[in-house]
N, C-alpha and C positions, 0 to 999 in steps of 0.2 A: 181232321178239322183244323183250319189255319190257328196259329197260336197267336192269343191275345196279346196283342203289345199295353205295355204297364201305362198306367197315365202318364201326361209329363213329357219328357224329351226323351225318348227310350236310348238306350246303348246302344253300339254298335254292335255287341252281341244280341241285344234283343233285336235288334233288324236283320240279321242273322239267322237268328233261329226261326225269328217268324218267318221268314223270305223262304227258307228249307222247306218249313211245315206248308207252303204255299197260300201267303199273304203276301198280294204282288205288290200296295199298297208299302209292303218294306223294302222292298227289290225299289221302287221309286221314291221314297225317304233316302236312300242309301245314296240312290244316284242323283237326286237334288242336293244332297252336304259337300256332296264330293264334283259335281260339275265345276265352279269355278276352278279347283285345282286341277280339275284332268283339262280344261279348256286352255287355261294356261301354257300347262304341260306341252300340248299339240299345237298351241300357237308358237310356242319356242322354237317347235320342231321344224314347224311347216309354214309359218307365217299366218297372218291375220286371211283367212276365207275358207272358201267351203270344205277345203282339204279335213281343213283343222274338226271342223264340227262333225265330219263326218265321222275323224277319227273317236272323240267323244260318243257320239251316238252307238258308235260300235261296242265301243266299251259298255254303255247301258244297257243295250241288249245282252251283250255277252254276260252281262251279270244276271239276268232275268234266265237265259238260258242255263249257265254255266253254275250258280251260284253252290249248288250242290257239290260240285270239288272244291269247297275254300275249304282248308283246313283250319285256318287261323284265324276266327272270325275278328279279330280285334286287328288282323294285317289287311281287311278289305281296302282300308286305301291305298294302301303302297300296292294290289292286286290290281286293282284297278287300273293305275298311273303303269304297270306294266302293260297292261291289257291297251293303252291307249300309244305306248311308246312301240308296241310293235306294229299296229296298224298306221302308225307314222313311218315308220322303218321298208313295212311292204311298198306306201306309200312312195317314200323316195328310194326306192328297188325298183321299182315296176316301169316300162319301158315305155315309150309313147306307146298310146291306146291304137290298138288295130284296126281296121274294121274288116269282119269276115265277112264272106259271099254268103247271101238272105240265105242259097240251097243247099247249103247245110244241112246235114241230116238231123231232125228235129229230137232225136230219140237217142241214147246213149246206152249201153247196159253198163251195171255198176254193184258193185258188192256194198255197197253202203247199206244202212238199215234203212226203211221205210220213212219217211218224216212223220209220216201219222205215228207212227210207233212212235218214234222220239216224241212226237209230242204230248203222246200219254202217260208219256215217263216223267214226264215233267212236273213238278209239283204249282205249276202256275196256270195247266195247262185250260184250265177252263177262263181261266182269262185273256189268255194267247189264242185260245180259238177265237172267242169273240173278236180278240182286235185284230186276228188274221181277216176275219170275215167283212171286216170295215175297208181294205183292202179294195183296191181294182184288183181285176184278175190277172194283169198281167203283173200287178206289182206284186201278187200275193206269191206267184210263182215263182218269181226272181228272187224274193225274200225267201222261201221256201228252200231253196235251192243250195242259196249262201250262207244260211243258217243251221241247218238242220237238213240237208240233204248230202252234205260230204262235198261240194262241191265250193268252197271259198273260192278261186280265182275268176276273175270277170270272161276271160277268154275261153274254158270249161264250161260256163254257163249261157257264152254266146254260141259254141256251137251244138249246146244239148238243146235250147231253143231255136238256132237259127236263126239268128238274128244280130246285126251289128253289137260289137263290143261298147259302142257309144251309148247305142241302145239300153243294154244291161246298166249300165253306170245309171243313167236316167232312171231308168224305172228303180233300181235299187235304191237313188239318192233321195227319190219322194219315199217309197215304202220307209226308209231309214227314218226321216224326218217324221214319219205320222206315227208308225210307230214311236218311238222315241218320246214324241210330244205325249200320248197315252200313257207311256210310263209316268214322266213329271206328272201328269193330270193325277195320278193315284195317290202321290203324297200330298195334296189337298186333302183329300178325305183322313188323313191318320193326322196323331197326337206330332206338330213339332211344328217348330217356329221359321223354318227355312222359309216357304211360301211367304209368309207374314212381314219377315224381314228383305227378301225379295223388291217385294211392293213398296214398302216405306224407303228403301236406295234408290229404286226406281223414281220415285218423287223427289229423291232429293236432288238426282244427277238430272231431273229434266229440270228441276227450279236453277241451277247452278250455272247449266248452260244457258240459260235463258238471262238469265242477269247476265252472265258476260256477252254474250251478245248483245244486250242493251248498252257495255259498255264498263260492267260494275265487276271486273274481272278479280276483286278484292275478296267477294264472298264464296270465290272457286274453293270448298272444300272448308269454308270458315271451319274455325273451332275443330276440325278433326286431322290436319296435317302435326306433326311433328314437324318443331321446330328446325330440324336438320332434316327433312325428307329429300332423298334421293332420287331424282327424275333421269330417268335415260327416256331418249328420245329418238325419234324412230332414224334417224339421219348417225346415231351409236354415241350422240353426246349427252353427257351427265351433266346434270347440275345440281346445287341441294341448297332446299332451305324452299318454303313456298313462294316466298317473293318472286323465283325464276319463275317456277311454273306458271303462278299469274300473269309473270312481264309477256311470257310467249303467248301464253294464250290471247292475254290482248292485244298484241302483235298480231296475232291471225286474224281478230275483230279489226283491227287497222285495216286491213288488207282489205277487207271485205268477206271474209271467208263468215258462214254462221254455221252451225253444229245444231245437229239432232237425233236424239238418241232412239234406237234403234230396238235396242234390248239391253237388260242390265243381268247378269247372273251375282247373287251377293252370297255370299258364308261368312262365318263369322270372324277368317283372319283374310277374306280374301275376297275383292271385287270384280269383277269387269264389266266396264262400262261399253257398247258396240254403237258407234258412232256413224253419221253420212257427215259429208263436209261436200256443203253448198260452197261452190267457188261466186264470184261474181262475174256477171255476164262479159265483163270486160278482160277477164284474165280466167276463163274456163279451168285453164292446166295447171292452175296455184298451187293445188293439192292435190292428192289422190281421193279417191269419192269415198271413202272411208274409214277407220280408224279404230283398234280393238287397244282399251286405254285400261290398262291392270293394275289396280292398287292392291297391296298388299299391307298387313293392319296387324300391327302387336299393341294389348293392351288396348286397343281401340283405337289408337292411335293410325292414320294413313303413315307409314315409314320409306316404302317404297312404291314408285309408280315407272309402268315402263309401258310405251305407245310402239303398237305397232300399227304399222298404215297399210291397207289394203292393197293388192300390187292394181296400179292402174291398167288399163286395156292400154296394146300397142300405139292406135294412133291419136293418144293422149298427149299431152303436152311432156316436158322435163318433169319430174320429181320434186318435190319442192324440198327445200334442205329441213 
């Protein structure tokens, strides 16, 4: 029977234990505290897009499956931030994608265990059936495969399928993202403030942007930057103190450029804000079309901020500095 989590803000060990005893509800507490840091993390690595999130999402699951070998429940996040730095790694290892011949033999033999069996082993597992079974079948497959079948690499699992390595990417990047999304939906239901605090960043970064694009680039971050905040900018220049960060952002409202948030992930020393950036009709190529904008908060204080810009498509304009 899943162990009770205490009222209140539980430990990291009681999301721990409960997550063991199979309360998946902690396995997604766990990976809502710790998402802006492992997103960060992956954005460092890999740059602002889909790379990065997929690396995250990985790690989420990895902890829903894996969570049973932590030995040091109070090192879950520094476990994590590994688990995210090497699917960033395989990431920038991995060769251009292939595509195999569809006739491929669809069937492989393998000494691996069964995935049903692993799935029963699993202390989550009646929650993992169900959100497998939410699944399309061919994403439930591919997920199956990469997870719990012995089969991690993409090109192993396109010719046990038969089917392009494009392919496999595809299917595995929606099953990633739904699963994934199922997890965060369980730390709704449990005791902690992430979700709540989540919600109330998100309102304040879309009120923020919306004043500076009316113009009023003064109230960017009112009241919560430090005096000396340090801005690096996606072009690798620093500046400090909020004054810059408002000058440029107003500058971007000069231009015509306006912002729209996209999604916000918040914790309580760390933000990121995930931004579009509407050019105007007359200078389409001003910007790149989006923007993953990272403050990071000691004391409550905003201290550091660092933007990275989404790489635009080829036959975009120049880069903007």
């Amino acid at each position: 029977m899943p162990t009770r989590l205490p009222s209140g803000a539980p430990s990291e060990a009681d999301l721990v234990a409960a997550a063991r005893a199979g309360d998946t509800s902690a396995v997604g507490l766990l990976f809502a505290r710790h998402r802006p840091a492992l997103l960060a993390v992956a954005t460092s690595l890999l740059g602002h897009g889909p790379d990065a999130e997929d690396a995250v999402q990985d790690a989420g699951l990895t902890a829903l499956l894996r969570i049973g070998t932590l030995r040091d429940p109070g090192a879950v996040g520094p476990w994590l931030k590994e688990i995210v730095r090497n699917a960033c790694r395989a990431r920038l290892r991995a060769p251009a994608p292939l595509v195999l011949d569809d006739r491929v033999a669809a069937d492989l033999p393998s000494s691996e265990p069964d995935p049903a069996d692993l799935l029963d082993a699993l202390a989550g597992r009646d929650w993992l059936w169900a959100a497998l079974g939410e699944l399309p079948p061919d994403q439930r497959v591919a997920f199956v495969l990469r997870y719990l079948g012995g089969l991690p690499a993409y090109r192993d699992i396109a010719t046990t399928l038969g089917v392009p390595v494009g392919t496999v990417r595809s299917r595995l990047a929606a099953a990633r993202a739904r699963m994934a999304g199922a997890l965060l939906a369980t730390a709704e239901t449990a005791h902690d403030d992430v979700a709540a605090l989540t919600r109330a960043r998100r309102r304040e970064a879309v009120a923020a942007l919306a004043d500076a694009d009316r113009g009023d680039a003064r109230s960017m971050l009112a009241g919560r930057c430090s005096p000396a905040v340090e801005s690096t900018w996606a072009s690798g220049r620093t500046t400090t103190g909020p004054g810059h960060l408002r000058q440029i952002m107003a500058q971007d409202v000069d231009d015509g450029v306006r912002h729209r948030i996209a999604d916000v992930v918040a914790g309580h020393d760390l933000e990121l804000w995930e931004m579009e950036l509407i050019n105007p009709p007359e200078d389409p190529g001003h910007c790149p079309p989006g923007a993953l904008w990272v403050l990071r908060l000691e004391g409550g204080e905003v201290r550091r901020t660092h933007l990275f810009h989404r790489p635009r498509r080829a036959s975009a304009g120049p880069a903007a500095a």
